[in-house]
C-alpha positions as a Python dict, from the first residue, in 0.01 Angstrom:
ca = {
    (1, 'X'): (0, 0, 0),
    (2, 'X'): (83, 312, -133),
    (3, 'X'): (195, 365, -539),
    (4, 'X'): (463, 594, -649),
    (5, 'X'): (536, 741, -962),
    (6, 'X'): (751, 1005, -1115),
    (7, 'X'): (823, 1129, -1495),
    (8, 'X'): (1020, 1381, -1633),
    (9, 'X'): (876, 1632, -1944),
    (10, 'X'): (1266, 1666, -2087),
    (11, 'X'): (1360, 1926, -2268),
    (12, 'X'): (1333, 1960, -2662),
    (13, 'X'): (1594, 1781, -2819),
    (14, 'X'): (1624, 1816, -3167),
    (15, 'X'): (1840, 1539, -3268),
    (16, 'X'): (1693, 1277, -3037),
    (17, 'X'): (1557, 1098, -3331),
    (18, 'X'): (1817, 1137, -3581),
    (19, 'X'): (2161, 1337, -3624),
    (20, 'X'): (2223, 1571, -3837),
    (21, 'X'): (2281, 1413, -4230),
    (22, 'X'): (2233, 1428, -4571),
    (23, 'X'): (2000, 1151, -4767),
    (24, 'X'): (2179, 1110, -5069),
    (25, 'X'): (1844, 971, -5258),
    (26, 'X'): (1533, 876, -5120),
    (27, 'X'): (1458, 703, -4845),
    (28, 'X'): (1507, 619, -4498),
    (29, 'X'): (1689, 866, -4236),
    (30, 'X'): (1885, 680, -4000),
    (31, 'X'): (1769, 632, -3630),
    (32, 'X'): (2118, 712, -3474),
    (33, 'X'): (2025, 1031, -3248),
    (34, 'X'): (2054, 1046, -2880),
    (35, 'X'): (1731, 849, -2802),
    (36, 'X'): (1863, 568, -3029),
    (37, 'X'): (1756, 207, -2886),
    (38, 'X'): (2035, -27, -3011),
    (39, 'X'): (1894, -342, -2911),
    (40, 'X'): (1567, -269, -3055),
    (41, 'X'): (1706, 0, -3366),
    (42, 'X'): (1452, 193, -3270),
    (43, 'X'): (1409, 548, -3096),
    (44, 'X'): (1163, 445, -2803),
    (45, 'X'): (1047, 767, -2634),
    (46, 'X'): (860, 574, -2328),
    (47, 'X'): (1149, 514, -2221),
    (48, 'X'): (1218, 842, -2141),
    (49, 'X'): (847, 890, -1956),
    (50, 'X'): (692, 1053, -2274),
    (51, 'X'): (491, 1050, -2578),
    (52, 'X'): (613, 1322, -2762),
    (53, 'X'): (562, 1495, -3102),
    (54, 'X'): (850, 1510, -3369),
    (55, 'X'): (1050, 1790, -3468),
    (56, 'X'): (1227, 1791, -3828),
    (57, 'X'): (1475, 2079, -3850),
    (58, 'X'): (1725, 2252, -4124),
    (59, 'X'): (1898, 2554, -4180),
    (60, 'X'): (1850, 2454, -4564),
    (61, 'X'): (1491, 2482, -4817),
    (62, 'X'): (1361, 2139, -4768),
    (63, 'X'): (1015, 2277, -4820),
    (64, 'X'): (947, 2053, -5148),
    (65, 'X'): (1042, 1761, -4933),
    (66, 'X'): (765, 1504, -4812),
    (67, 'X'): (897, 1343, -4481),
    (68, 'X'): (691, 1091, -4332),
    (69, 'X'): (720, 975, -3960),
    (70, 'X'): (603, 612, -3846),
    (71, 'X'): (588, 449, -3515),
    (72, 'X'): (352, 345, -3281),
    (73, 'X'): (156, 505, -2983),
    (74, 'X'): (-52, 337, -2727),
    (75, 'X'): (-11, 4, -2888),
    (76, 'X'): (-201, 166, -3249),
    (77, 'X'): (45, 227, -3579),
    (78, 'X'): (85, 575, -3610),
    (79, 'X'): (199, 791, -3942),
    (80, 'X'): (262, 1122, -4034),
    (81, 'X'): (377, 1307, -4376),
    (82, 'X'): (450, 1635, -4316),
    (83, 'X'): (675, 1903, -4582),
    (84, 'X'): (989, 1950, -4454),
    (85, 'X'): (1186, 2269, -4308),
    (86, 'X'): (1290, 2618, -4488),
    (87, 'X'): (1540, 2739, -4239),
    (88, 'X'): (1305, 2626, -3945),
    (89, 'X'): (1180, 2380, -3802),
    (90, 'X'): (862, 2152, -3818),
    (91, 'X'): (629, 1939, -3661),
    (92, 'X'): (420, 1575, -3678),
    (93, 'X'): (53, 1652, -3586),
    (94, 'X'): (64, 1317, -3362),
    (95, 'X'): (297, 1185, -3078),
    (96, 'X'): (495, 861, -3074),
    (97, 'X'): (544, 618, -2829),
    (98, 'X'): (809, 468, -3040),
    (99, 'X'): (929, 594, -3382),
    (100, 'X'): (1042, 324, -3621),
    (101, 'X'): (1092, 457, -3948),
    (102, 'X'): (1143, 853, -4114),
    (103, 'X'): (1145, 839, -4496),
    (104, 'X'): (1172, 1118, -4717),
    (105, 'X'): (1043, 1110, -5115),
    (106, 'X'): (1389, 1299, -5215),
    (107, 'X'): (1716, 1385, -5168),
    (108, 'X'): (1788, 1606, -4886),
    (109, 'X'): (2072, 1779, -4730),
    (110, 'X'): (2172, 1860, -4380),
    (111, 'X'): (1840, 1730, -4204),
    (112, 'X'): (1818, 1647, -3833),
    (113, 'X'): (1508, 1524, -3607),
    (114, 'X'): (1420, 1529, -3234),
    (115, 'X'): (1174, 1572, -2979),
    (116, 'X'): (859, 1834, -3057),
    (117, 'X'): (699, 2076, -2792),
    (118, 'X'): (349, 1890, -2727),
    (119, 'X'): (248, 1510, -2615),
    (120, 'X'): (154, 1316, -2315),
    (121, 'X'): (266, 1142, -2022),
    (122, 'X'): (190, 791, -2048),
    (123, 'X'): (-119, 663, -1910),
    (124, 'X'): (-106, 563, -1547),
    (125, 'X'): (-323, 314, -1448),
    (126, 'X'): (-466, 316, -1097),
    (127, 'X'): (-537, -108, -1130),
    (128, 'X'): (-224, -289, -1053),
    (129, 'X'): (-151, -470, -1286),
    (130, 'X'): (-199, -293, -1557),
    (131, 'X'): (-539, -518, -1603),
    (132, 'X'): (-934, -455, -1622),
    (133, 'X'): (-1049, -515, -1263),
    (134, 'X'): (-1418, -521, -1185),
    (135, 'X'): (-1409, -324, -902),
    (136, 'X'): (-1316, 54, -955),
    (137, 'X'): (-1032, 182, -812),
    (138, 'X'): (-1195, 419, -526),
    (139, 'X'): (-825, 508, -307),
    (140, 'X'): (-769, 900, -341),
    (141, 'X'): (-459, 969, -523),
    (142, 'X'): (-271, 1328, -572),
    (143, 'X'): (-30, 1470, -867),
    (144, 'X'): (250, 1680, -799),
    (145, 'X'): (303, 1938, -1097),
    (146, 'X'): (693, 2106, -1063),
    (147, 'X'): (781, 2374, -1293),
    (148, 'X'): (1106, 2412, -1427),
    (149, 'X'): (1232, 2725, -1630),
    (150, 'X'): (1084, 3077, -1655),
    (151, 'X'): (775, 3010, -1958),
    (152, 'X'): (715, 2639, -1777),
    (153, 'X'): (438, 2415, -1922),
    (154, 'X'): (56, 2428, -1939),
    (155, 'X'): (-72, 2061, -1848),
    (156, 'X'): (-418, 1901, -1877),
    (157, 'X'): (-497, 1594, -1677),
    (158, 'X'): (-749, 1351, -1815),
    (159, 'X'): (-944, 1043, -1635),
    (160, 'X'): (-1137, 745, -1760),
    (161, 'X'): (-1349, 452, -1599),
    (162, 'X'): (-1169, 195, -1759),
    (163, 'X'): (-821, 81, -1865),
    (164, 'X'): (-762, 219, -2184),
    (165, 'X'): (-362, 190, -2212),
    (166, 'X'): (-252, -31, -2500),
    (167, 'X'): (-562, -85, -2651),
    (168, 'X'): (-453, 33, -2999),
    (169, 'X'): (-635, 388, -3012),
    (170, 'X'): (-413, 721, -2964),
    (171, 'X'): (-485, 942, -2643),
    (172, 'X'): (-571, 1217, -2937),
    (173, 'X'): (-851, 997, -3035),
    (174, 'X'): (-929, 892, -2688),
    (175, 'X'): (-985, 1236, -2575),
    (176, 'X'): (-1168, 1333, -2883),
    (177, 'X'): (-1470, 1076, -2802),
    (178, 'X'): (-1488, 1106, -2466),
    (179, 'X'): (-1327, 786, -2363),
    (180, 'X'): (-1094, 1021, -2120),
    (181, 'X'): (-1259, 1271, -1978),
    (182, 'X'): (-1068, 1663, -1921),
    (183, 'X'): (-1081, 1687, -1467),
    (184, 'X'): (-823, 1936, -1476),
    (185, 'X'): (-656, 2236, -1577),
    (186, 'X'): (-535, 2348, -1779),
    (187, 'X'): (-296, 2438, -1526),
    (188, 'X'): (43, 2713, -1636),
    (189, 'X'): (372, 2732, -1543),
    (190, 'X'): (235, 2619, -1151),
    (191, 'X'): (443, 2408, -879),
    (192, 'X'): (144, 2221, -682),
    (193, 'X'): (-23, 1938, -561),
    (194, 'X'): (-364, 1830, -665),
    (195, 'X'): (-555, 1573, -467),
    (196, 'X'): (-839, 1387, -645),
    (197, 'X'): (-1132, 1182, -493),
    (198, 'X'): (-1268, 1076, -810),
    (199, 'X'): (-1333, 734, -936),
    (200, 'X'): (-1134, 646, -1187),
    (201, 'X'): (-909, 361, -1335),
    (202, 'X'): (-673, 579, -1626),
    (203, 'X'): (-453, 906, -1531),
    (204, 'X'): (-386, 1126, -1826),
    (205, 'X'): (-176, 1400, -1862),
    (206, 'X'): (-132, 1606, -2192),
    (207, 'X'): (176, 1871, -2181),
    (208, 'X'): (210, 2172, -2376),
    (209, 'X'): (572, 2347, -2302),
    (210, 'X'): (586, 2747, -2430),
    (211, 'X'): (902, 2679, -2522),
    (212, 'X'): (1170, 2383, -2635),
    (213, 'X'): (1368, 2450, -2290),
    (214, 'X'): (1048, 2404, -2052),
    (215, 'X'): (1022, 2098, -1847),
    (216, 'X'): (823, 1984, -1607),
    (217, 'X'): (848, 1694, -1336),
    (218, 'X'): (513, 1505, -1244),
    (219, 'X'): (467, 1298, -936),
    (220, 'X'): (156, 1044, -899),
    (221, 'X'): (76, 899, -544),
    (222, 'X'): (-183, 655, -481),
    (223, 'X'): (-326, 655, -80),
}
């Protein structure tokens, strides 16, 4: 039986996280932007088919500012401090599955945080379930890569032997020591098809946009 699966690279939004607002002393920023999970009071970006970076922007000097970003990412805790804005905009070094707290170490004025540039698809796991399976997935599969907007994206596609969603390290880290292995790319601003033979169990793909308006739509069909 054949597997379908589609995601969508968004564009940047920079008050996904949290709108616009001042922080009167320090403390927490609330979680009530446009990704906002009531149920859960959490901004969950997996449910949008991403793992994304974090943007903090202001038109006002927030430089002295120390904003740190929490959540979670492939089932590991994830945090980030980063200084704040001057007029601009800035950047967490990691991507979040899930985001569930932003603090800041002082007052602040006029603050707003969203989705960054750079991150990942979410795994996609060739074993169904989503379980270790002794024998290796050997079925061909292809991805379908569709560019949208003038600058696109540049994508890398990763591959491992074994299932390594959820098991508490971040694809940054899982790249970094070889766990997933680069097969691909990386590709720019292409609409395509790739088909692979390999052997593999995990599908990774990492997305760099060249700009906040880029997206890109990414189909995965297993033979």
């Amino acid at each position: 039986m054949a597997t379908y699966t589609q995601r969508y690279w968004a564009a940047q939004d920079l008050q996904a996280v949290s709108l616009l607002q001042n922080v009167a002393s320090p403390g927490a920023l609330l979680l009530n932007g446009t990704y906002f999970n009531a149920s859960s009071s959490t901004i969950n970006f997996t449910n949008q088919g991403f793992a994304r970076n974090v943007s903090i922007t202001s038109v006002n000097d927030l430089s002295t500012a120390s904003f740190t970003v929490s959540g979670v990412q492939n089932n590991t805790v994830v945090s980030n401090s980063i200084s704040g804005p001057n007029n601009n905009t800035v950047y967490t070094t990691d991507a979040f599955d899930i985001i569930s707290s932003i603090t800041v170490n002082m007052a602040v004025n006029g603050v707003k945080v969203g989705t960054g540039l750079t991150g990942f698809f979410p795994i996609i796991n060739r074993i169904t379930p989503n379980s270790f399976s002794i024998s290796t997935p050997t079925s061909k599969y292809a991805l379908a890569f569709t560019t949208e907007g003038v600058d696109g994206c540049t994508y890398q596609i990763y591959q491992s032997l074994t299932d390594l969603a959820g098991i508490g390290e971040t694809y940054k880290s899982l790249v970094a020591d070889s766990s997933l292995i680069s097969v691909g790319g990386p590709y720019v601003n292409l609409t395509q098809i790739l088909q692979q033979d390999d052997i593999c169990a995990d599908v990774l793909v990492k997305v760099t946009p060249a700009i906040g308006a880029s997206t890109l739509t990414m189909e995965f069909l297993q033979f």
